[in-house]
N, C-alpha and C positions, 0 to 999 in steps of 0.2 A: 294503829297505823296513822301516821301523818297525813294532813289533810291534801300532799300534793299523790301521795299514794292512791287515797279516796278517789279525787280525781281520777288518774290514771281508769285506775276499776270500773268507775261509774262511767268515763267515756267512752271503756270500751262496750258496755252495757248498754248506753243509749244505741249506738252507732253498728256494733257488730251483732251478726247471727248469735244467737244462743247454743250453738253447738260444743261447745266447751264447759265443763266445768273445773279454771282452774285454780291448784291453792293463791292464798291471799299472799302475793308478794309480787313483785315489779322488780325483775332484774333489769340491768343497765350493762353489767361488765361481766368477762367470762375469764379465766387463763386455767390451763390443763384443768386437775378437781375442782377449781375451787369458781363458783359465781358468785357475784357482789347484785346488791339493790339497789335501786333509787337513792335511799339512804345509806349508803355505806356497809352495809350488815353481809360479812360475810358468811358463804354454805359451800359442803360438800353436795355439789349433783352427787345421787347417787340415782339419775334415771338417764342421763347422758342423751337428751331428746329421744327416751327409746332405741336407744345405740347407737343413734347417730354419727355423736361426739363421740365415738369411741377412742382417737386422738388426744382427746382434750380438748377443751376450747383454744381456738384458736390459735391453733400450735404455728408457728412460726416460720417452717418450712412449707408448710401447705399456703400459709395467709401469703408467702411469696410468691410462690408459684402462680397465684390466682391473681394477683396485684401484675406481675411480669407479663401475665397471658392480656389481661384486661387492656394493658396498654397497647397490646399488640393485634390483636384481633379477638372478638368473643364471640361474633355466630354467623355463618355462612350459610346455612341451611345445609341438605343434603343435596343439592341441586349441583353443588361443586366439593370437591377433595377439601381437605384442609390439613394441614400438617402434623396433625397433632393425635387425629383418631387411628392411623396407621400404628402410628405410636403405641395408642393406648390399647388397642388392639393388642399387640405385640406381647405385652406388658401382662393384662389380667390373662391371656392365655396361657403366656409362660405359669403366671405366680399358682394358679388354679387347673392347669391342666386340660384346659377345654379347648375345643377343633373353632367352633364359630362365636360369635360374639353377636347379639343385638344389641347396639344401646339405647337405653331411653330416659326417663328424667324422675320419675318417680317410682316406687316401688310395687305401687296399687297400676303401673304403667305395665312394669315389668309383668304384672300374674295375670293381666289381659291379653299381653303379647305372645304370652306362654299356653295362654287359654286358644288364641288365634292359630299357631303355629301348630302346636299339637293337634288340632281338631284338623287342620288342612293335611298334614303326615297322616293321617287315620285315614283320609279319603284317600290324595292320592300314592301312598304308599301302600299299606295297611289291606285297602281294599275293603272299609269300612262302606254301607250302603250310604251315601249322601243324606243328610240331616241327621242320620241314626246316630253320630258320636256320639258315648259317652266317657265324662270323668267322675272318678271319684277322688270324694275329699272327707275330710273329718270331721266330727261334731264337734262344737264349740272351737272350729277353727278361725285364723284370722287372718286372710289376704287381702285387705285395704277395704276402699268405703266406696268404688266406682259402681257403681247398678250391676254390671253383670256379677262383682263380686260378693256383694250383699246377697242375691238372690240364691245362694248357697252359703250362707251363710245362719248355724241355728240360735243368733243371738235374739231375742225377739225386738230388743233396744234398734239393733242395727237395719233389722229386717222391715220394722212396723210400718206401714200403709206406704210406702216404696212402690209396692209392686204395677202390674204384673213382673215375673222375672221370668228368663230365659229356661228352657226346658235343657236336659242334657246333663243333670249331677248327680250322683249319687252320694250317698252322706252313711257311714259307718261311723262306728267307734274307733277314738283313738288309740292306737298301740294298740289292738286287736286282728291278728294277722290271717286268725278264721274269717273273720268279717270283713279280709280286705277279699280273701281265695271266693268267699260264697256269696263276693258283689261281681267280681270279674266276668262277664261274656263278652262274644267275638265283638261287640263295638263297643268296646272299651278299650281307646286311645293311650288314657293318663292317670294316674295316682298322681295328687297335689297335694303334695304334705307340709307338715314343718318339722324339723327334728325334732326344736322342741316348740311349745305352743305359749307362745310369750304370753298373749292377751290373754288368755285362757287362764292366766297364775305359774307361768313358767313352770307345765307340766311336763316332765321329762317319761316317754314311753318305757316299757321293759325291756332290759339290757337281752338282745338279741332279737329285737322287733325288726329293728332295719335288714338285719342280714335277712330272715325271712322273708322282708318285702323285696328287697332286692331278688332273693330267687323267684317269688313270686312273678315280679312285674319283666323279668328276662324270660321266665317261662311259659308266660302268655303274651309276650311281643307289647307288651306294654308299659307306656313310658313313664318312669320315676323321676316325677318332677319333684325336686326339692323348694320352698320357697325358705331360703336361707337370708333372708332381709334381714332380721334381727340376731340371727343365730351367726351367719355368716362374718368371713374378716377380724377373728379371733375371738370371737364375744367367749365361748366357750370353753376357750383356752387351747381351740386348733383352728387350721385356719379357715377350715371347715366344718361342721359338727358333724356330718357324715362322718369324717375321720375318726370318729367317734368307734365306729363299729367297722372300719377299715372299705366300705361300700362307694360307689360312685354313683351318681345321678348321673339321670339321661341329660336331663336339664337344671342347671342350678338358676337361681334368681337370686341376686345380690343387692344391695340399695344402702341406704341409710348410710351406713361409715364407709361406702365407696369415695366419699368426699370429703370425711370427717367433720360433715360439719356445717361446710362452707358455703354449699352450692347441692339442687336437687338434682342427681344422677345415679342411674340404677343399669341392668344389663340384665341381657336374658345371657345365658353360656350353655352351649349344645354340645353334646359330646358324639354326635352322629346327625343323621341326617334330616332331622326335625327342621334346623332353621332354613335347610338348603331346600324347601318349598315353596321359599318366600321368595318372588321374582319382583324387578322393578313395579310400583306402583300399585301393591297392594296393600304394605302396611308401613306407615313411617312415623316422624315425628319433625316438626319445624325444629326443637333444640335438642332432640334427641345427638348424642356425640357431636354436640358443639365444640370448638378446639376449648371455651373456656369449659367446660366440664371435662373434658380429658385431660387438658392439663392440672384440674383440682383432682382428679381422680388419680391419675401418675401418683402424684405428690404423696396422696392419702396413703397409696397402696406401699408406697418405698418407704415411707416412716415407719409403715406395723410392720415393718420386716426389718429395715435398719436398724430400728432402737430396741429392737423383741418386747414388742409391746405382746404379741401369742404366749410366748412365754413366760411373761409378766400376769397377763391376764391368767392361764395356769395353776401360779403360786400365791398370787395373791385372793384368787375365789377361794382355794384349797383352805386358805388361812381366813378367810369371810366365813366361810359355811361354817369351819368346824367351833368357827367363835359364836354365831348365830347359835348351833345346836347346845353351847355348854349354857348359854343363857336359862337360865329355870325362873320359869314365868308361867303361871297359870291361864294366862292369855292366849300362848301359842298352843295350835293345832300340830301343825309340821313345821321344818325347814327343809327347803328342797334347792337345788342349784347345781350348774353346770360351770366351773368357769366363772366370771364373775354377770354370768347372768343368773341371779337369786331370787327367792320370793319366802316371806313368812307368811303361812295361814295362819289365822285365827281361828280360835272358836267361836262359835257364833253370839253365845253368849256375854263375847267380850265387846261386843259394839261395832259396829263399822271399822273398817282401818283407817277411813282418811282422816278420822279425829287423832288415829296415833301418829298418820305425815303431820298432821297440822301441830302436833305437838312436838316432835322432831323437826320443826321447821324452827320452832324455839329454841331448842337447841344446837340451830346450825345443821340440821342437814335436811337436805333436800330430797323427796321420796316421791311413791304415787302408787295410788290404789289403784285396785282393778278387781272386778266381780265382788265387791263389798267388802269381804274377810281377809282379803290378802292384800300384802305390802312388797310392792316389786322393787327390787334391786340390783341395778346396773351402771354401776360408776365406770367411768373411764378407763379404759387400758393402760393407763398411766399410774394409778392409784399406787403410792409405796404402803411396805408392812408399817411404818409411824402412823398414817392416815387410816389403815384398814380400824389400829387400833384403836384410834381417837374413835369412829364412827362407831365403833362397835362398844364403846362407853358410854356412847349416849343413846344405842338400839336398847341397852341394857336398860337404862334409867327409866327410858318410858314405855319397854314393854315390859317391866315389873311394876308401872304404876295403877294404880288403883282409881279408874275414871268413872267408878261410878257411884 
């Protein structure tokens, strides 16, 4: 590394939290796949901020929309209309199917709001005894780093000396639809799932888990919250992973590539009468649907449908996974994926995985570990078959290398 690189690293070391640990590199520039560093050196994202970017960086049509709105107004609060959340209202209803809309700014925003609204529907709808709500959620799940969400949360990394936490979760196994049926009693509000469980190693349940939840959680008046942040907006290769198993959620939560990118915006989506509990002056947000995050949001949402970036996403995981699986490397445990949200486990014995990002970082592509053995993969919805195959020449090189 160059000594203005060093830099870079060492100021953020002096000056910032220690909550991060990221690979060695200092980007500077972004466009569709491809990020540049400090020094010039081009990479393949193949983590897209977590799906963020599922766009691209800095797609062109979105960077306008955000640049046009910027000039014209960015935040009113909610205290007045603004022209633009009508819109956008409009818009993620149509594209998704949902009756009400929340918006709000971040994603760990969105599963608090969803945490709030369902618990209020369970009193006063439900007819739930006051304080009794309960939700269940899944082990080794991941809905952001806010306190309430932590506190049901079985990472111990996420969870440690945090506490006290909020009472009212119950915690099952994932894709276990016995252990969703023999948590269920009368004050239980909500099932908070994810289709599939990104942080976790992009663990995909058993094919018919959802339709079972789904009868499940219609059968006991209980609401099927989806948290579709990472999953959601084509990651999958629909434009919802529910679509997966043909199922709908009560509640979908959306975030990350709502903006592609650009700007933090997320939404709660009701498909009944969950959100209509929520009266003036009990839950808001100062930029929660600001015109400039509707209008980045518009933007984001008309590009993954104009350019069939869902579709793209589809054929191009189809063509990631099955090149991942022909790889024969003693190294890998599984290949697993949805779409082009992917993940390689290793074996244990093969070492940590962030020495193999760190060595595919050498070779131009950009990755990230998660739970030690595994190497998550999710490039942008733009990604062509010439590119899937470039990346997949060099997954090749240094998961057949020999690092020890």
């Amino acid at each position: 590394m160059s000594s203005s690189v060093i830099d870079f690293i060492a100021t953020e070391a002096r000056f910032g939290a220690h909550n991060y640990e990221p690979i060695g590199v200092v980007l500077s520039r972004g466009e569709g796949v491809w990020v540049w560093d400090t020094e010039g050196n081009r990479y393949l994202d193949c983590l897209s901020a977590y799906s963020a970017v599922s766009q691209g960086h800095c797609h062109p049509k979105i960077l306008a929309a955000m640049v046009e709105q910027a000039h014209r107004l960015t935040l009113t609060s909610r205290a007045f209309h603004n022209d633009q959340l009508a819109l956008f209202y409009e818009e993620i209803a149509a594209l998704t199917g949902s009756h009400k809309v929340l918006p709000m700014n971040s994603g760990a925003e969105a599963v608090e709001s969803a945490i709030k609204s369902v618990r209020k529907w369970g009193y006063e709808v439900k007819g739930v005894p006051d304080g009794q709500a309960e939700i269940i959620v899944c082990a080794n799940n991941f809905h952001g780093r806010t306190l309430g969400v932590v506190g049901f949360s079985t990472d111990p990394e996420t969870r440690g000396h945090f506490g006290p936490f909020a009472p009212g979760f119950k915690v099952i196994p994932f894709g276990d639809a016995a252990a969703l049926a023999g948590a269920i009693t009368p004050n239980t509000v909500a099932f908070l799932v994810e289709p599939i469980q990104g942080e976790a190693g992009v663990v995909i349940p058993p094919a018919g888990y959802f339709t079972e939840v789904r009868e499940l959680c219609t059968a006991n008046n209980v609401m099927l919250v989806l948290d579709e942040i990472q999953t959601g907006l084509g990651r999958t290769g629909k434009l919802l992973a529910e679509q997966h198993e043909g199922i709908e959620a009560d509640v979908t939560l959306l975030g990350k590539a709502l903006s592609g990118g650009f700007y933090p915006v997320s939404a709660v989506l009701s498909n009944n009468d969950v959100l209509g509990t929520l009266r003036p002056g009990q839950h808001g947000s100062t930029f929660g649907g600001n015109p400039l995050a509707c209008a980045v949001a518009r933007a984001a949402m008309r590009v993954l449908v104009e350019e069939g970036m869902i579709e793209n996403a589809a054929r191009q995981g189809a063509r990631f996974l099955e090149g991942l699986k022909d790889i024969r490397a003693n190294t890998i445990r599984e290949v697993r994926g949805r779409g082009l949200m992917l993940a390689v486990e290793l074996h244990p014995e093969a070492g940590r995985a962030r020495r193999y990002c760190e060595a595919l970082q050498a070779k131009g592509i950009l990755a990230k570990d998660t739970h030690k053995h595994t190497i998550r993969i999710a490039p942008p919805l733009v990604i062509t078959s010439d590119q899937v195959d470039w990346a997949l020449e060099r997954f090749a090189a240094i998961l057949t290398q020999d690092f020890s």
